[in-house]
PALO-270192 format. One record per residue: residue number from 1; residue in three letters; x, y, z of N, C-alpha, C, O, CB in turn. Coordinates in nm, 4 decimals. Atoms other than C-alpha are relative to their C-alpha. Glycine has a CB too. Layout:
BEGIN
@num:NUM, residuo:Ala, n.east:X, n.north:Y, n.up:Z, ca.east:X, ca.north:Y, ca.up:Z, c.east:X, c.north:Y, c.up:Z, o.east:X, o.north:Y, o.up:Z, cb.east:X, cb.north:Y, cb.up:Z
...
// end
This chain:
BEGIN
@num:1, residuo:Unk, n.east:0.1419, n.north:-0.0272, n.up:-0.0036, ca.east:10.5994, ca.north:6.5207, ca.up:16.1343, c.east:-0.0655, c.north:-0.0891, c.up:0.1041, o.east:-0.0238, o.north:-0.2018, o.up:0.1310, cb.east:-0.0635, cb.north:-0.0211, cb.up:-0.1382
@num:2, residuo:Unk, n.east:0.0739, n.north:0.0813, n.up:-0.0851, ca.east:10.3476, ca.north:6.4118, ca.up:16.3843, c.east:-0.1031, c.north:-0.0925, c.up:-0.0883, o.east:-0.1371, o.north:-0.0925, o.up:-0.2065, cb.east:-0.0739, cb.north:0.0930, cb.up:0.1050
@num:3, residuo:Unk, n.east:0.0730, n.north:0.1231, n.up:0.0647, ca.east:10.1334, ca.north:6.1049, ca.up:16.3649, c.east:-0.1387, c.north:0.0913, c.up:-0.0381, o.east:-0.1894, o.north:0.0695, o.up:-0.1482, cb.east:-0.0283, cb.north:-0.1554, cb.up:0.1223
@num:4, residuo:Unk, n.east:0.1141, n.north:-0.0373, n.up:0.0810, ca.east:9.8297, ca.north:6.3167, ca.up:16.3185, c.east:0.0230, c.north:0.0851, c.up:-0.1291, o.east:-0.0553, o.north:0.0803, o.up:-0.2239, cb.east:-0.0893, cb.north:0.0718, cb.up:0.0854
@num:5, residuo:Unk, n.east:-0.0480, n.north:-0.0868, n.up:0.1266, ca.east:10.0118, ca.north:6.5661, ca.up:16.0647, c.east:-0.0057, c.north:-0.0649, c.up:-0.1076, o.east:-0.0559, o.north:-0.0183, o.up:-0.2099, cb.east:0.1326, cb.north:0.0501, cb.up:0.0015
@num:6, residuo:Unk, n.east:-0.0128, n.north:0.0709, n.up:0.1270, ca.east:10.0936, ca.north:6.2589, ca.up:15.8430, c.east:-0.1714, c.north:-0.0483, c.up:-0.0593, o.east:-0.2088, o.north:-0.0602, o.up:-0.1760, cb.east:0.1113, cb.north:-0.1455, cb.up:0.0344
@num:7, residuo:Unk, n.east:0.1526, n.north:0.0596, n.up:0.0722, ca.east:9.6818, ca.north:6.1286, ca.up:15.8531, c.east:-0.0178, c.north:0.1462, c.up:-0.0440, o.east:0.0117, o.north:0.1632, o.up:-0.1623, cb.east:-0.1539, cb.north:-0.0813, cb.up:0.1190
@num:8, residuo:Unk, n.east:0.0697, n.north:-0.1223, n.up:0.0500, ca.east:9.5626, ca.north:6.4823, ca.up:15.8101, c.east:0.0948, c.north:0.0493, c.up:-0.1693, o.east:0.0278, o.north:0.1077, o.up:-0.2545, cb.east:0.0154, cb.north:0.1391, cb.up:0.1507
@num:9, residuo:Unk, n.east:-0.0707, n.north:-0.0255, n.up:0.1177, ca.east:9.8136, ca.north:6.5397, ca.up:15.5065, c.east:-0.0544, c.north:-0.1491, c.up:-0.0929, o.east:-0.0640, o.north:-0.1512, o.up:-0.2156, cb.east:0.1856, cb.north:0.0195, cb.up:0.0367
@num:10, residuo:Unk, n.east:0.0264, n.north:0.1694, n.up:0.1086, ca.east:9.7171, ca.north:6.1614, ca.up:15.3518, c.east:-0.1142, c.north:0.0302, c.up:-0.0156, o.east:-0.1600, o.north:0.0151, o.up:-0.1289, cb.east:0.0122, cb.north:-0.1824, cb.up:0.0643
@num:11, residuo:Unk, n.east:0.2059, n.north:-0.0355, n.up:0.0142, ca.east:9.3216, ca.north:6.2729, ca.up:15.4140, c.east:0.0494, c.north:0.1040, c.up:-0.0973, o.east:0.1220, o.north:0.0438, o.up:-0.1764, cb.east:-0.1321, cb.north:0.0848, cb.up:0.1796
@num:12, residuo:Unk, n.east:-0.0061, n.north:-0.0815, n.up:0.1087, ca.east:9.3726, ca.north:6.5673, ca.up:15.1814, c.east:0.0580, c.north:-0.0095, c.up:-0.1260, o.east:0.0259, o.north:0.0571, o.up:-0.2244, cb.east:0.0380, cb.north:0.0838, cb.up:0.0342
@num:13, residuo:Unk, n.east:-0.0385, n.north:0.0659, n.up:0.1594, ca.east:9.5696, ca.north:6.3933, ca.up:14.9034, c.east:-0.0659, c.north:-0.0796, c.up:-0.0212, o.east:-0.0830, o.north:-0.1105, o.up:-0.1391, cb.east:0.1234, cb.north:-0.0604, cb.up:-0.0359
@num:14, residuo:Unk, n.east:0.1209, n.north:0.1609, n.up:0.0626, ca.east:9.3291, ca.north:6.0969, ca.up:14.9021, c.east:-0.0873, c.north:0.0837, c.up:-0.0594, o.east:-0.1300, o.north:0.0451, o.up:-0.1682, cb.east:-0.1078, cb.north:-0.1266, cb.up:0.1373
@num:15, residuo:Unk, n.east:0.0978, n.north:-0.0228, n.up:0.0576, ca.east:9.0833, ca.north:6.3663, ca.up:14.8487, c.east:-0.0034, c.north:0.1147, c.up:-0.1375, o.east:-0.0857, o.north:0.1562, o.up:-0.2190, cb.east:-0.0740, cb.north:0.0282, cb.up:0.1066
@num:16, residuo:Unk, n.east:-0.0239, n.north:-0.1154, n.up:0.1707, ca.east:9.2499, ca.north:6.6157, ca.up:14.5745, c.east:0.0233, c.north:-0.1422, c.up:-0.0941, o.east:0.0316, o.north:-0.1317, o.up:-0.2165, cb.east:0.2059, cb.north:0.1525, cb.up:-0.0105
@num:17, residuo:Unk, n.east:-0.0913, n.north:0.1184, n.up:0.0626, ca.east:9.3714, ca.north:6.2602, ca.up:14.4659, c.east:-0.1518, c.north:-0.0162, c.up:-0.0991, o.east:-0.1455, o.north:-0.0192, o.up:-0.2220, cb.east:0.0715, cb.north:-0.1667, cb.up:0.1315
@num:18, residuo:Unk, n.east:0.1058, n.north:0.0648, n.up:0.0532, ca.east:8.9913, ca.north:6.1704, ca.up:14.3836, c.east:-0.1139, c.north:0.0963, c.up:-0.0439, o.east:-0.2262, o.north:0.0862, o.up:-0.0932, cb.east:-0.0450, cb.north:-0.0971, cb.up:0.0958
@num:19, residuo:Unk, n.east:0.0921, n.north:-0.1764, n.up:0.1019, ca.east:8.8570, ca.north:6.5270, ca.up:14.2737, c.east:0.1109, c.north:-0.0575, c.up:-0.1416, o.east:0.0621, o.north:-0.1262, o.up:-0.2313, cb.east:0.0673, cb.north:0.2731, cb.up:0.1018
@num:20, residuo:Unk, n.east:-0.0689, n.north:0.0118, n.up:0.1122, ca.east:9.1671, ca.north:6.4923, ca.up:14.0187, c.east:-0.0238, c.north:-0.1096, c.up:-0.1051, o.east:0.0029, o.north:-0.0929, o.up:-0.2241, cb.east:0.1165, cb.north:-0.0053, cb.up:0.0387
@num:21, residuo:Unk, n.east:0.0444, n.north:0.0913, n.up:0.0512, ca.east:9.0380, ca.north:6.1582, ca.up:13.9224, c.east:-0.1276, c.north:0.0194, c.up:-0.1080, o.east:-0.1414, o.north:-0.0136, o.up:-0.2258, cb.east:-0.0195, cb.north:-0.0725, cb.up:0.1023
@num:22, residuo:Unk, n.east:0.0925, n.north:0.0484, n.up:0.0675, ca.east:8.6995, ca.north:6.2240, ca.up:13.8791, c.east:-0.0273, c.north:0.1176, c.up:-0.0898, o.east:-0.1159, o.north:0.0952, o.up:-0.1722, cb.east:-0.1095, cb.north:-0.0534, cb.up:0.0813
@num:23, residuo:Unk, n.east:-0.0147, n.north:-0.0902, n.up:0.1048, ca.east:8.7570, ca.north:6.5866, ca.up:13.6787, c.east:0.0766, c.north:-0.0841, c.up:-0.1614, o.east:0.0289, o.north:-0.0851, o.up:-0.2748, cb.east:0.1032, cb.north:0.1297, cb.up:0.0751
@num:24, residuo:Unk, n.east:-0.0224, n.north:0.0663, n.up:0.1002, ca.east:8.9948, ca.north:6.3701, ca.up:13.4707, c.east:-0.0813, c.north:-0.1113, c.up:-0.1122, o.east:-0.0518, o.north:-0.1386, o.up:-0.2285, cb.east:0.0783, cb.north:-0.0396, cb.up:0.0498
@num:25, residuo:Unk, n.east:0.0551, n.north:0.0906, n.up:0.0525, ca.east:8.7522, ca.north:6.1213, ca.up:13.3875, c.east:-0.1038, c.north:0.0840, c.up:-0.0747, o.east:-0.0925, o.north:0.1041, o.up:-0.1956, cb.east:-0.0404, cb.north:-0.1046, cb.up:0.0922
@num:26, residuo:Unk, n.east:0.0732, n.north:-0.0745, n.up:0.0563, ca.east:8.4651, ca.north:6.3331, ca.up:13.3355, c.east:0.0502, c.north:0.0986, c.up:-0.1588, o.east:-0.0391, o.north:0.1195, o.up:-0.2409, cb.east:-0.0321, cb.north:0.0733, cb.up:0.1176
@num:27, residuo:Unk, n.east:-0.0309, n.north:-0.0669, n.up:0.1003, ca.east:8.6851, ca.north:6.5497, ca.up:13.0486, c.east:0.0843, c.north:-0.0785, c.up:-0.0799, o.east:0.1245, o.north:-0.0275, o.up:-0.1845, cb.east:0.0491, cb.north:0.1153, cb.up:0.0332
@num:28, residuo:Unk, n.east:-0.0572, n.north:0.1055, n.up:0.0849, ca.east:8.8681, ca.north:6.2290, ca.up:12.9180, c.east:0.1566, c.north:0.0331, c.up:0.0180, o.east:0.2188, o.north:-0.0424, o.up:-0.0567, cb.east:-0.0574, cb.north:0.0057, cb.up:-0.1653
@num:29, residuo:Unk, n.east:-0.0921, n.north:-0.0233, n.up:-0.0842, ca.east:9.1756, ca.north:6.3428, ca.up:13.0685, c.east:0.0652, c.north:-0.1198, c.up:0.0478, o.east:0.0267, o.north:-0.1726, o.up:0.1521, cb.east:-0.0483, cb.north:0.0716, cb.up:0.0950
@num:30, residuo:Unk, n.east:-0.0331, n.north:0.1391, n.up:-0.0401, ca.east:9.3695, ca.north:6.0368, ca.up:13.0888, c.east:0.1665, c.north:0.0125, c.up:0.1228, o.east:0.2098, o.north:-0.0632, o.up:0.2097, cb.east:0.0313, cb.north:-0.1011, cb.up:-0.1809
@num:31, residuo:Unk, n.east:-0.0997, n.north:-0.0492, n.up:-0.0932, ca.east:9.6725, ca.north:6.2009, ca.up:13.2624, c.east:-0.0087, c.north:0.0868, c.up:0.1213, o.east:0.0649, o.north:0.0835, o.up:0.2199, cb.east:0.0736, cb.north:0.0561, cb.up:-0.0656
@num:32, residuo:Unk, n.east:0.0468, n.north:-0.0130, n.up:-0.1426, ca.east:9.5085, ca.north:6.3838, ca.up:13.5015, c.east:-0.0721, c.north:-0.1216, c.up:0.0939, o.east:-0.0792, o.north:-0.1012, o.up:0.2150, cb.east:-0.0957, cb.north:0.1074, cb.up:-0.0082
@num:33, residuo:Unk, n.east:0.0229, n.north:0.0707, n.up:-0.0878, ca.east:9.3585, ca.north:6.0618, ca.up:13.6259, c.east:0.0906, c.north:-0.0725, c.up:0.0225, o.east:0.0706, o.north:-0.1718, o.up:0.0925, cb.east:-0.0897, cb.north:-0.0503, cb.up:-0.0094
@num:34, residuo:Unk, n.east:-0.1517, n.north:0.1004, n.up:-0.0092, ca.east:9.6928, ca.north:5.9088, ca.up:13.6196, c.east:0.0646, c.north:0.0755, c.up:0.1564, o.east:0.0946, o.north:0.0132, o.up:0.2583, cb.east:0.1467, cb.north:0.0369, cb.up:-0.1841
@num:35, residuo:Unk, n.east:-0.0641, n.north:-0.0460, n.up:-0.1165, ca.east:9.8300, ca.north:6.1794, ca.up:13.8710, c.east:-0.0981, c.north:0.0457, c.up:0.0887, o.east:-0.0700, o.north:0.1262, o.up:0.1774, cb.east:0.0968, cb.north:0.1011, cb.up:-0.0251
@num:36, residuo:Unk, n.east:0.1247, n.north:0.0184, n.up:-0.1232, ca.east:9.4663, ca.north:6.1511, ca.up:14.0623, c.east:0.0171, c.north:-0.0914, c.up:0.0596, o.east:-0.0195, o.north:-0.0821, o.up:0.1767, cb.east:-0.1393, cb.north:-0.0167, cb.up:-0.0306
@num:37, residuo:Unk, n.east:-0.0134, n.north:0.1379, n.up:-0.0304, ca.east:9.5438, ca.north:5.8201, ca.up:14.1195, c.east:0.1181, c.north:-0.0193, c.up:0.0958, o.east:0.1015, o.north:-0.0631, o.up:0.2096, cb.east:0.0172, cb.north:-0.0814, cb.up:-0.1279
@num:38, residuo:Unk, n.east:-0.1640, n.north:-0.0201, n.up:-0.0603, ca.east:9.9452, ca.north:5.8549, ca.up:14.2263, c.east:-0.0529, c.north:0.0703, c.up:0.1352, o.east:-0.0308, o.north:0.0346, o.up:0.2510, cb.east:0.1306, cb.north:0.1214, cb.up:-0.1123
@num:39, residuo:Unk, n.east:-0.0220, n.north:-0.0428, n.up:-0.1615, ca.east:9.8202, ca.north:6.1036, ca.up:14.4660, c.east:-0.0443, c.north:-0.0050, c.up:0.0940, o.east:-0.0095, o.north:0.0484, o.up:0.1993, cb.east:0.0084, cb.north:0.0807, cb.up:0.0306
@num:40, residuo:Unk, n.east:0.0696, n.north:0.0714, n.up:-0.1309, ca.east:9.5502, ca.north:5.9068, ca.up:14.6491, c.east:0.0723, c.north:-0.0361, c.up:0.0125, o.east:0.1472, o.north:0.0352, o.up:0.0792, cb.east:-0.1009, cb.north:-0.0811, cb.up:0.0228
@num:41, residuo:Unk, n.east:-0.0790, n.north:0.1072, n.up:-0.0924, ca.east:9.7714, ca.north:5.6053, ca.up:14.7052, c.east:0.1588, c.north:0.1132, c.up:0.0756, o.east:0.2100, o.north:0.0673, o.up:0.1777, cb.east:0.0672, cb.north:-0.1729, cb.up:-0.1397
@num:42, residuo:Unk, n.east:-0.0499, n.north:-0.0791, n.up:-0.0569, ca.east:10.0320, ca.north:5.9133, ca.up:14.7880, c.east:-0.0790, c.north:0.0265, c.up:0.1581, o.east:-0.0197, o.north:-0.0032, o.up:0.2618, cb.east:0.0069, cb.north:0.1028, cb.up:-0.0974
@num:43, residuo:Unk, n.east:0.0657, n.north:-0.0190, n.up:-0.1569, ca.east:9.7781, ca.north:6.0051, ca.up:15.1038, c.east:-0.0641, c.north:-0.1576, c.up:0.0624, o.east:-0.1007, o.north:-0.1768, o.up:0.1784, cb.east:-0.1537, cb.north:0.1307, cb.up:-0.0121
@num:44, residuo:Unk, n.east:0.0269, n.north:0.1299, n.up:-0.0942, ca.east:9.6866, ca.north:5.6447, ca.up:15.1793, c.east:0.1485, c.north:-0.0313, c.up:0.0581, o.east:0.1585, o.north:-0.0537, o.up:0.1787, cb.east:-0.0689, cb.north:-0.1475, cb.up:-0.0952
@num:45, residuo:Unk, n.east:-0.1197, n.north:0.0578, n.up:-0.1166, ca.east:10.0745, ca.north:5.5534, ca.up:15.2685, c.east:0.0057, c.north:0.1379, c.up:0.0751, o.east:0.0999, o.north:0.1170, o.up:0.1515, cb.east:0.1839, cb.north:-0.0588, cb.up:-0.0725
@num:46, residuo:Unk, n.east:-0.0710, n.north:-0.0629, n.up:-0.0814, ca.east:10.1120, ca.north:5.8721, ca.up:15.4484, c.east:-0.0970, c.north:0.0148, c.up:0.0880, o.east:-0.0709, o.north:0.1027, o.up:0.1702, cb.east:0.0675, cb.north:0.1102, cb.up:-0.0431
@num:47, residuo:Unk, n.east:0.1395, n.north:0.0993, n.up:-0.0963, ca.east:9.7912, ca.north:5.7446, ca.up:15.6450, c.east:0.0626, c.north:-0.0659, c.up:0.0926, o.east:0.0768, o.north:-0.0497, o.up:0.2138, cb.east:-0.0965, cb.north:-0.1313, cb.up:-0.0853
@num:48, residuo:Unk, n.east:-0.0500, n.north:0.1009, n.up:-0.0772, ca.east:9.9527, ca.north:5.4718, ca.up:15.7104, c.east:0.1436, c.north:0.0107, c.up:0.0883, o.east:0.1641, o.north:-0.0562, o.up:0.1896, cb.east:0.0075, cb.north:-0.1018, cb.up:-0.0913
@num:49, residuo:Unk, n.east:-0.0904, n.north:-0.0848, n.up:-0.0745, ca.east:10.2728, ca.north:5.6544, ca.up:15.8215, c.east:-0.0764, c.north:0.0266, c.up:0.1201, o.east:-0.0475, o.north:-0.0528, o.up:0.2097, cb.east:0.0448, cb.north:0.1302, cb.up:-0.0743
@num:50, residuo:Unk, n.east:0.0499, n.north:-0.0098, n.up:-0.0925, ca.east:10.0540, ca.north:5.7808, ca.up:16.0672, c.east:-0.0568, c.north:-0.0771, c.up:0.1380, o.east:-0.0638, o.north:-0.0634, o.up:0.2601, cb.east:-0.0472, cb.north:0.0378, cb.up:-0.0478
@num:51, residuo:Unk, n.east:0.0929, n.north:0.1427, n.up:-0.0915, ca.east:9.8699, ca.north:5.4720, ca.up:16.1902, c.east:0.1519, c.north:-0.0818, c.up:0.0920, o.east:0.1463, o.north:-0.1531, o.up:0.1922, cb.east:-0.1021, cb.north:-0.1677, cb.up:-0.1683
@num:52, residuo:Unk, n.east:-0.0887, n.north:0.0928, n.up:-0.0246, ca.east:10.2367, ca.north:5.3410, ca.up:16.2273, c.east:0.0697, c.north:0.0501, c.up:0.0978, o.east:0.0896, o.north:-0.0198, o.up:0.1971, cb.east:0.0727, cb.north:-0.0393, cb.up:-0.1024
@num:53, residuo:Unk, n.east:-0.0277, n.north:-0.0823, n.up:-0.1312, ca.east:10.3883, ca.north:5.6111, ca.up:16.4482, c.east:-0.0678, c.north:0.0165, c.up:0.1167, o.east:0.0039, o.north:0.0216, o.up:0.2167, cb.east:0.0090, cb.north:0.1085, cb.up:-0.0239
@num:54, residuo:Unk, n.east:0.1097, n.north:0.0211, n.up:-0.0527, ca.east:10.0673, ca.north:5.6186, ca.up:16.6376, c.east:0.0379, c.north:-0.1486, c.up:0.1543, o.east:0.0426, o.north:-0.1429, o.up:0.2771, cb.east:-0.1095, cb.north:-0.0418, cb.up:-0.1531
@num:55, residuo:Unk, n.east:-0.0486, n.north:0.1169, n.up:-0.0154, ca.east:10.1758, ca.north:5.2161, ca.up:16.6803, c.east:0.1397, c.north:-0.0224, c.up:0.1084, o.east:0.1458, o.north:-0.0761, o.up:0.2190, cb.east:0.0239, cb.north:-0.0361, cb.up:-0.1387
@num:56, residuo:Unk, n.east:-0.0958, n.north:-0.0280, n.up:-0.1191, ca.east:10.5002, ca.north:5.2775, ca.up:16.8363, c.east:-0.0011, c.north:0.0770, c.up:0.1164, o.east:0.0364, o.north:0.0423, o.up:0.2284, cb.east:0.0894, cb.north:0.0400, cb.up:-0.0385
@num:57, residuo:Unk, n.east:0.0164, n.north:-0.0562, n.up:-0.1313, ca.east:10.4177, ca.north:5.5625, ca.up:17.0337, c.east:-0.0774, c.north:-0.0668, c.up:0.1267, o.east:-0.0636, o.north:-0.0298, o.up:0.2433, cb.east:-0.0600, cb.north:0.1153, cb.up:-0.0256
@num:58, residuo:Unk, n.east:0.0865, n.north:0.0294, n.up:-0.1098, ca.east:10.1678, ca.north:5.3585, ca.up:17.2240, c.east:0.0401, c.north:-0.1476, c.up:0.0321, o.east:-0.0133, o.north:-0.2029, o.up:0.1283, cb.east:-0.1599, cb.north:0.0213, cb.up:-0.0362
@num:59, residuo:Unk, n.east:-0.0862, n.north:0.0848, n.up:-0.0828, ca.east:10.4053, ca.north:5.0462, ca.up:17.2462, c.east:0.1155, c.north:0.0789, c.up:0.0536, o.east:0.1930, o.north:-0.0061, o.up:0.0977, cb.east:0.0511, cb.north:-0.1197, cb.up:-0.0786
@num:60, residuo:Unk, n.east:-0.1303, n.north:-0.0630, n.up:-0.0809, ca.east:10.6888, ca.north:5.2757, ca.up:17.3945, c.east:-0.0916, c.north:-0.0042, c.up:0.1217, o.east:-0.0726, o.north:-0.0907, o.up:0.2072, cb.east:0.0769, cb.north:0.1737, cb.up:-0.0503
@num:61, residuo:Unk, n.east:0.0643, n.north:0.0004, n.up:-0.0280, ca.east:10.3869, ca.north:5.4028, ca.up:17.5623, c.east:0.0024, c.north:-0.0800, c.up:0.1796, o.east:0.0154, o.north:-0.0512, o.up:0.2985, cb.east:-0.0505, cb.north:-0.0246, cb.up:-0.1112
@num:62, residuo:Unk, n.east:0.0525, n.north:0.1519, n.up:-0.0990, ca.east:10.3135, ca.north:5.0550, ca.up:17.7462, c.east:0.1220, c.north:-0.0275, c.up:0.0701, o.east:0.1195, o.north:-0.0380, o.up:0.1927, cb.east:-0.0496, cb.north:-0.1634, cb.up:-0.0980
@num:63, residuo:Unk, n.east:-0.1079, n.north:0.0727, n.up:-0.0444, ca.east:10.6656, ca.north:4.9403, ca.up:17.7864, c.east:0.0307, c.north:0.0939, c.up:0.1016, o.east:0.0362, o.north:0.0316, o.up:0.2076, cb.east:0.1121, cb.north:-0.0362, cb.up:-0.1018
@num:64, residuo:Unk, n.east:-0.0378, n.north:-0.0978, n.up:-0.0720, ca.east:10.7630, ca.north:5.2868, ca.up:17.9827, c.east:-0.1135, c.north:-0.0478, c.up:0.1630, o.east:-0.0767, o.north:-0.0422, o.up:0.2803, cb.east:-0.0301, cb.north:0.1649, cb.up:-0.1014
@num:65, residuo:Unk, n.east:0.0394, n.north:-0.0259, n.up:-0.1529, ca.east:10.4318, ca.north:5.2087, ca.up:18.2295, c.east:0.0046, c.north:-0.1604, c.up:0.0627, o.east:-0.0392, o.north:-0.2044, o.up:0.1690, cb.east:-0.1773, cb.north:0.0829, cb.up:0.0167
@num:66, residuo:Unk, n.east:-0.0200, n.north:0.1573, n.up:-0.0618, ca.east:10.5255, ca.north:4.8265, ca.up:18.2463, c.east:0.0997, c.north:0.0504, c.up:0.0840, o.east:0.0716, o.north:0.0248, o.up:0.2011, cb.east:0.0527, cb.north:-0.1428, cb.up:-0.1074
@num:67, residuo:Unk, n.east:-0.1163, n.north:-0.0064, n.up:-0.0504, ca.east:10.8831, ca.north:4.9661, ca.up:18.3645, c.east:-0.0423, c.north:0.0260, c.up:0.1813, o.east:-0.0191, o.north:-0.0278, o.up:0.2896, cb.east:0.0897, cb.north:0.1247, cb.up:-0.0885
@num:68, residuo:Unk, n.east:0.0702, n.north:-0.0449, n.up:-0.1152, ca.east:10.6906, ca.north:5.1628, ca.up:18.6020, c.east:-0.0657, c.north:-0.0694, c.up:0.1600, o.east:-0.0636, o.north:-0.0397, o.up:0.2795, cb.east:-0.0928, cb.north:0.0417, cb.up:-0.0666
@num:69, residuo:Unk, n.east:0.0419, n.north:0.1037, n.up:-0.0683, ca.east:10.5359, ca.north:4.8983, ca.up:18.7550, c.east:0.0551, c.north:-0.0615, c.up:0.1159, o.east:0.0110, o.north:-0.0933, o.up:0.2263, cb.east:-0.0082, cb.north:-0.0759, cb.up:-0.0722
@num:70, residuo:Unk, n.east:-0.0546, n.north:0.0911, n.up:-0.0914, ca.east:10.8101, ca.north:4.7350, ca.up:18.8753, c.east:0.0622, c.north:0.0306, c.up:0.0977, o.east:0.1065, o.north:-0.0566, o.up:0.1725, cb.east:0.0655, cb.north:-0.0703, cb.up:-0.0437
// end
């Protein structure tokens, strides 16, 4: 997956993550806010997946136009 595939997939579980939360809470639903919860921090690491590929691509990035350079 691409680095934006993984934020755009982590943005949409953070946010079913925190509909699921706050339906659970609202109806006392203690297990739906259990797997509201799982599946934000589910789209925050695959966020951060993103942020991290992102990270390398743009140190390969650098190192490729340092090479360049020389």
């Amino acid at each position: 997956m691409s680095s934006t595939t993984d934020k755009i997939k982590g943005l949409a579980n953070e946010a079913i993550g925190n509909v699921k939360q706050g339906i659970g809470s609202a109806t006392g639903n203690e297990k739906l806010q259990a797997e509201g919860k799982a599946q934000e921090l589910k789209g925050e690491a695959q966020k951060t997946v993103g942020d991290a590929k992102d990270g390398v691509k743009n140190a390969a990035q650098s190192a490729a136009d340092a090479v360049k350079k020389i």
